[in-house]
C-alpha positions in Angstrom: -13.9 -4.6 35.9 -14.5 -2.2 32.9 -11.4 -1.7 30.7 -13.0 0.1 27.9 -12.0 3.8 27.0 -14.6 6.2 27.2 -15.3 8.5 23.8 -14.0 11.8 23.8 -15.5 14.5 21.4 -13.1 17.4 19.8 -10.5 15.3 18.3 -8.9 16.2 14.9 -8.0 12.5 13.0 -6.0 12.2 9.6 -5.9 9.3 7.3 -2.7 8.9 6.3 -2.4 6.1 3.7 1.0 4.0 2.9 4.8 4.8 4.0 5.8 7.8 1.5 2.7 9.4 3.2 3.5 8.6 6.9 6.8 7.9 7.2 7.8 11.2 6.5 5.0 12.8 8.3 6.3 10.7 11.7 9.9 11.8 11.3 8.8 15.7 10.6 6.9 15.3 14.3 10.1 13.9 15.6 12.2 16.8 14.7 10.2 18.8 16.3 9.4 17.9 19.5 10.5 19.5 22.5 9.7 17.4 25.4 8.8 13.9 25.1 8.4 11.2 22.5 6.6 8.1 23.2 7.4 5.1 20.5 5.8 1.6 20.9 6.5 -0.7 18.1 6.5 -4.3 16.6 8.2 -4.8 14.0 11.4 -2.6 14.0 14.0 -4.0 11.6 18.0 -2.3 10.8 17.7 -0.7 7.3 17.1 3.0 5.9 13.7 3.4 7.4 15.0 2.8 10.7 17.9 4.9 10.1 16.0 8.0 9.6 14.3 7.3 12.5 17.2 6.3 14.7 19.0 9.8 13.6 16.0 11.7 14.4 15.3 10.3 17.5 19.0 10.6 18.7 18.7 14.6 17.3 15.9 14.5 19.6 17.7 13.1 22.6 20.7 15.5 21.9 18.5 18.9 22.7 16.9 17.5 25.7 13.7 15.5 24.4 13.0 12.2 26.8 13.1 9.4 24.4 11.3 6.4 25.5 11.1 3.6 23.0 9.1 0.1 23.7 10.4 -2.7 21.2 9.5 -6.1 21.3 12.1 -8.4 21.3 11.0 -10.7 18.7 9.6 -8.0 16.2 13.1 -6.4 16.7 14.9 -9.7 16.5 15.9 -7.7 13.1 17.4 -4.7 14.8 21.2 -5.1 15.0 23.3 -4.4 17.9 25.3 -1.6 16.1 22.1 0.4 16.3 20.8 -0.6 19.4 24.1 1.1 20.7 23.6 4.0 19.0 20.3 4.9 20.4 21.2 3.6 24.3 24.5 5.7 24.1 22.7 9.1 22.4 20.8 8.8 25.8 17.8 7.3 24.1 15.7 4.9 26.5 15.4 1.9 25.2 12.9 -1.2 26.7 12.3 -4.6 25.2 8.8 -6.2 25.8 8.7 -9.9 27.0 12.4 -10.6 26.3 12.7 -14.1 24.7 14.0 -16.9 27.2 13.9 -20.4 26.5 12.7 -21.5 30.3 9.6 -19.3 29.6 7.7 -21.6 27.6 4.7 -20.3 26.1 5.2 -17.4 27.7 7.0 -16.6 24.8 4.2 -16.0 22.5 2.9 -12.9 24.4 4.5 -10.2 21.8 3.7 -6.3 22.3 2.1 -5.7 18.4 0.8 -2.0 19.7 2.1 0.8 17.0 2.3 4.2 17.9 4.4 7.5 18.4 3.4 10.0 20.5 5.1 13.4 20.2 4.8 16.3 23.5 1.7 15.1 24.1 0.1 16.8 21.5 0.4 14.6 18.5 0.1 10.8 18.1 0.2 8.0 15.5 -1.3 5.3 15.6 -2.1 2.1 13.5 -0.7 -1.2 11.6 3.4 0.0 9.5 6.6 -0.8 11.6 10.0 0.7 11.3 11.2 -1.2 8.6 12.2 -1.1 4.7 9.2 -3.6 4.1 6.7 -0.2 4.2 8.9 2.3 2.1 10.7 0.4 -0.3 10.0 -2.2 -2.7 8.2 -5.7 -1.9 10.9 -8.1 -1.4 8.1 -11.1 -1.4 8.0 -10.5 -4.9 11.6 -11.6 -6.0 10.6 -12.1 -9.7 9.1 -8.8 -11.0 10.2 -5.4 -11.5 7.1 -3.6 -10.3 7.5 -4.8 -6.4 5.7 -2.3 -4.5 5.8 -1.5 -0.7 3.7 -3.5 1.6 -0.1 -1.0 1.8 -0.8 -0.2 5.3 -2.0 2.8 6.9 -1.6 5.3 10.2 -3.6 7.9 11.5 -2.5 11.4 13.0 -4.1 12.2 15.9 -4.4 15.6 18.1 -7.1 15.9 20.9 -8.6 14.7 24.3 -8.2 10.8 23.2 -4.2 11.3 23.1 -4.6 11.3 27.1 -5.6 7.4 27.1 -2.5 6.8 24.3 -0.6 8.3 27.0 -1.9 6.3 29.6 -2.1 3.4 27.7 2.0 3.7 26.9 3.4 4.6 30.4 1.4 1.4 32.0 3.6 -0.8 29.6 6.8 1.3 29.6 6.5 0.8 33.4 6.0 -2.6 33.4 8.5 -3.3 31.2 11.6 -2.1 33.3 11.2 1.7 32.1 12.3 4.9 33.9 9.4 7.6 35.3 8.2 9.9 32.2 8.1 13.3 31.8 4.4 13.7 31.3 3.2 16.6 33.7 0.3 18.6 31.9 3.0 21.2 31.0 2.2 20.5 26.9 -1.5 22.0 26.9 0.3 25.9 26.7 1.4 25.3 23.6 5.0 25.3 24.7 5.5 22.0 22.8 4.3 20.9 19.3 1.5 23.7 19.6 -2.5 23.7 21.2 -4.2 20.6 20.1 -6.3 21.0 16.6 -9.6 21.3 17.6 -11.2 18.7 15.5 -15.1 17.4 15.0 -14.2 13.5 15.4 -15.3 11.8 18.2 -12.6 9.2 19.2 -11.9 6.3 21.4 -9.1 4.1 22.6 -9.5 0.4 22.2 -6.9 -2.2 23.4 -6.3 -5.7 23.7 -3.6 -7.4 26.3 -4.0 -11.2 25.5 -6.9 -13.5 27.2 -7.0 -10.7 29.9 -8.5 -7.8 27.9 -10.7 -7.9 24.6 -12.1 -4.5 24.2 -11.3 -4.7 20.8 -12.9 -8.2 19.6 -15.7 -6.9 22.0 -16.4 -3.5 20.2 -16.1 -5.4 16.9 -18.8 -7.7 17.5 -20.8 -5.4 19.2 -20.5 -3.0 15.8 -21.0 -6.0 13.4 -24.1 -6.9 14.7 -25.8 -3.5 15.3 -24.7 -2.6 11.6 -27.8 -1.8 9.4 -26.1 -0.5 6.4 -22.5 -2.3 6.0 -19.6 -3.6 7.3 -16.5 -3.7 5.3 -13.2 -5.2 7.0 -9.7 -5.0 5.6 -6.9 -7.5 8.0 -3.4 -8.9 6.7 -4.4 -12.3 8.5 -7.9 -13.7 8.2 -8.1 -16.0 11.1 -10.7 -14.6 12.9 -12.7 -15.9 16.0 -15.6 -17.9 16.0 -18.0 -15.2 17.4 -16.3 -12.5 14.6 -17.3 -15.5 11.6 -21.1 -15.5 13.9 -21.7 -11.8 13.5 -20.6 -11.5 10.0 -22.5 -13.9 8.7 -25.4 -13.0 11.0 -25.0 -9.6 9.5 -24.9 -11.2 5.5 -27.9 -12.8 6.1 -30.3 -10.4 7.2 -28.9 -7.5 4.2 -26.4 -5.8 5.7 -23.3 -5.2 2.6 -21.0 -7.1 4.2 -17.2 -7.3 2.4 -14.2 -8.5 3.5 -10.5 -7.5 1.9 -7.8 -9.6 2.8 -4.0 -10.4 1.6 -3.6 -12.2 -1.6 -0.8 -14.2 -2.7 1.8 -11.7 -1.7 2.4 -12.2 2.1 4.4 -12.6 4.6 2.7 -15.5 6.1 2.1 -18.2 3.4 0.6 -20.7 5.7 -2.1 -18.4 6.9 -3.2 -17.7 3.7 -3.9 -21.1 2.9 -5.2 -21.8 5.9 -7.7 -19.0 5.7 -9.5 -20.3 3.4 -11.0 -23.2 5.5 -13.4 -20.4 7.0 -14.4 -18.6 3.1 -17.1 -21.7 2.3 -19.6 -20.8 5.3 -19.1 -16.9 4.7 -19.6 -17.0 0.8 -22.8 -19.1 1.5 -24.2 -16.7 3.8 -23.7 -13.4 1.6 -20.3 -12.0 2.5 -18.0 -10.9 0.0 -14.5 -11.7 0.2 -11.4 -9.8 -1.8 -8.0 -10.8 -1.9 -5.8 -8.1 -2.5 -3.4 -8.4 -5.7 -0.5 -5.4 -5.8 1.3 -6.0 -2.8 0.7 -7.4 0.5 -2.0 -5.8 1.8 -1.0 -5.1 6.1 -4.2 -2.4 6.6 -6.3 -3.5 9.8 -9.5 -1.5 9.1 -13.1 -1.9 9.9 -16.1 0.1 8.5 -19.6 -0.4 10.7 -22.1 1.8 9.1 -20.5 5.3 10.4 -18.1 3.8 13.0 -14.7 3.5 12.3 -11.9 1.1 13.7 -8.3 1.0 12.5 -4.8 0.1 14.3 -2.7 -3.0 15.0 -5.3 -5.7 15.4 -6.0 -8.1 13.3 -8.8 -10.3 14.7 -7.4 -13.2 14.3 -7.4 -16.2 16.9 -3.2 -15.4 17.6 -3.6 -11.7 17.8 -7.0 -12.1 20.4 -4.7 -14.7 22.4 -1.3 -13.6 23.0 -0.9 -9.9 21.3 -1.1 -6.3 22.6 -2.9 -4.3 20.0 -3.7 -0.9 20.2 -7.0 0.8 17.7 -8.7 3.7 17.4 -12.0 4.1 17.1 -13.5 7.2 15.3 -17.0 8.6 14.2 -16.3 11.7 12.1 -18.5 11.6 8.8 -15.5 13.3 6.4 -12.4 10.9 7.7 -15.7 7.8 7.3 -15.8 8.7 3.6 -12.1 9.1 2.9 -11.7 5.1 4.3 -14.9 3.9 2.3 -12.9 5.4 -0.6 -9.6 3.9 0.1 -11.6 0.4 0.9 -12.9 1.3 -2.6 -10.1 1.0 -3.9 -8.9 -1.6 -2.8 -11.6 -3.7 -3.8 -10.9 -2.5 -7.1 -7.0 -3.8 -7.1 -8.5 -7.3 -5.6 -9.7 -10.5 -6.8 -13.2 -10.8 -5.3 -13.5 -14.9 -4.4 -16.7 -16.2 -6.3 -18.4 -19.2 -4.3 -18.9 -21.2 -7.3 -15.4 -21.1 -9.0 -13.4 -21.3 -5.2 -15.6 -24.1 -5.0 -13.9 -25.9 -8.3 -10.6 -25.3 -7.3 -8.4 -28.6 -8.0 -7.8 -30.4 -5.0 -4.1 -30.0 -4.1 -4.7 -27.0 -3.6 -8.0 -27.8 -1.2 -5.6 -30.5 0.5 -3.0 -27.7 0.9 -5.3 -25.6 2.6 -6.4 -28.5 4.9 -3.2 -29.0 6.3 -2.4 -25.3 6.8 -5.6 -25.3 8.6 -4.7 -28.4 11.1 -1.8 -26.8 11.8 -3.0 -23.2 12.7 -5.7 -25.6 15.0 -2.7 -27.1 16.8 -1.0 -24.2 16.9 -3.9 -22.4 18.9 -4.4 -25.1 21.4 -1.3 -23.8 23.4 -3.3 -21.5 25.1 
């Protein structure tokens, strides 16, 4: 059975890079929605970010908006019961995906990683932050320096026909997971709510992911990578990517196609998965690809660039993400929004330390032993499913 989306034409898509961009943004959609808001996060963590959204969304509740928030329970596990009470008794909705439970096992590991806000039905976000200080405020990975900076990620606005499957996409999980009916008759289009949609010239397309079950988004990656004739530039937070991902890119190197790859330097949240990255570099190097490791701050962006097609959201593409994870992306093929991330990739490159195949090659050999053992670790790791 086909799961993909299908494209829709019309759509109006902003690029809206790092949290004192779209942060604010989000919470001036919040305040004025009339109807519904939709919110699906990760990571969601007590602090001032999620106090600004809490108030908002209980202002929201207050004049008669449905609420419906989708949390999961251990990307919240940083969410204190204070406000968890604040938002149940302002009459905001409140769902936890896949609540933790020791007898489940491995069933466990299935997490919700989706990111979006959906406002009336007229306005959406979507891609990689979370509610949490980690995307406003300074770095607190980088304990000894007085420049920490906020982790870089991004989010897109979206208005147009695609916000139907973002809809869709939401009220199958918030039903699954123990939520009430929503309010989400067609009674938005009159521009009773947040306004008319913008009319837009992007074409646009959901993709998702739910575990082993669906892969639309691996799919349409490799399917992208290895019809790209000009480039394919790739920006993820963890570089642990499937074999057939690793097969098309260096496919891709090898017969001219500019292919680059940005990833997150030293300054992560995931230690281990930076070393152990680096187990897959040696083939990828050899074949062409060029790798940068991003050096202000930890780099959380999930972007891909295939010629003129664009792909940006939750997913990673790494083995965890493609085995256990819901992940929600947008796909877009608009020429203006294409250029606007070629020049953010830009300059990312430009902050990064591009990984040179002869000098990664000398590197001394506790650090090659370190990344080894990462490396067997993440392989045992990925055997439980």
């Amino acid at each position: 059975m086909d799961k993909r989306h299908h494209w829709h034409s019309g759509n109006s898509v902003r690029l809206l890079i790092d949290g004192d961009r779209f942060i604010p943004e989000m919470l001036s959609v919040i305040e004025q929605s009339r109807y519904t808001l939709l919110l699906e996060f990760y990571m969601v963590s007590s602090g001032s970010v999620a106090n600004s959204f809490i108030g908002a969304l209980i202002r929201a509740a207050e004049r008669g908006v449905q609420v419906c928030w989708l949390i999961d329970d251990f990307g919240s596990r940083r969410l204190n019961e204070a406000d968890v009470q604040r938002l149940i008794g302002s009459g905001v909705e409140l769902q936890r995906f896949n609540p933790l439970k020791l007898l489940k096992f491995e069933r466990n590991f299935a997490r919700d990683h989706r990111k979006v806000l959906i406002a009336d039905q007229s306005i959406g976000f979507i891609g990689g932050t979370g509610i949490s200080d980690e995307y406003l405020h300074r770095d607190p990975l980088k304990k000894d320096t007085q420049d920490r900076q906020a982790w870089h990620e991004v989010m897109f606005r979206v208005e147009g026909a695609v916000l139907d499957d973002m809809v869709e996409m939401f009220r199958r999980q918030w039903l699954r997971s123990g939520g009430s009916a929503l309010n989400v008759a067609a009674t938005i289009r009159d521009g009773k709510g947040l306004g008319n949609w913008v009319a837009g010239n992007a074409m646009a397309r959901l993709a998702v992911s739910d575990g082993a079950q669906i892969k639309d988004i691996k799919q349409s990656f490799v399917r992208h990578i290895s019809n790209a004739g000009d480039r394919v530039w790739l920006a993820t937070a963890y570089f642990l990517p499937s074999f057939s991902v690793r097969r098309s890119l260096r496919k891709a190197a090898l017969r001219g196609v500019d292919v680059r790859l940005i990833v997150a330097g030293p300054c992560t949240d995931h230690p281990w998965v930076y070393h152990a990255s680096k187990r897959y570099y040696r083939r990828l190097l050899k074949s062409g690809v060029r790798i940068y490791e991003y050096q202000p701050s930890f780099l959380h962006t999930k972007l891909g660039l295939c010629d003129q097609w664009l792909s940006a959201g939750s997913c990673n593409l790494d083995h965890w993400n493609l085995r256990w994870n819901l992940e929600a992306n947008i796909e877009v093929v608009e020429p203006e929004l294409v250029s606007q991330v070629e020049q953010l990739l830009s300059h990312d490159m430009q902050q990064s330390e591009e990984i040179l195949y002869r000098k990664w090659s000398a590197r001394p050999w506790r650090i090659k032993l370190k990344e080894l053992l990462w490396s067997l670790v993440c392989q045992l790791l990925l055997k439980i499913r």
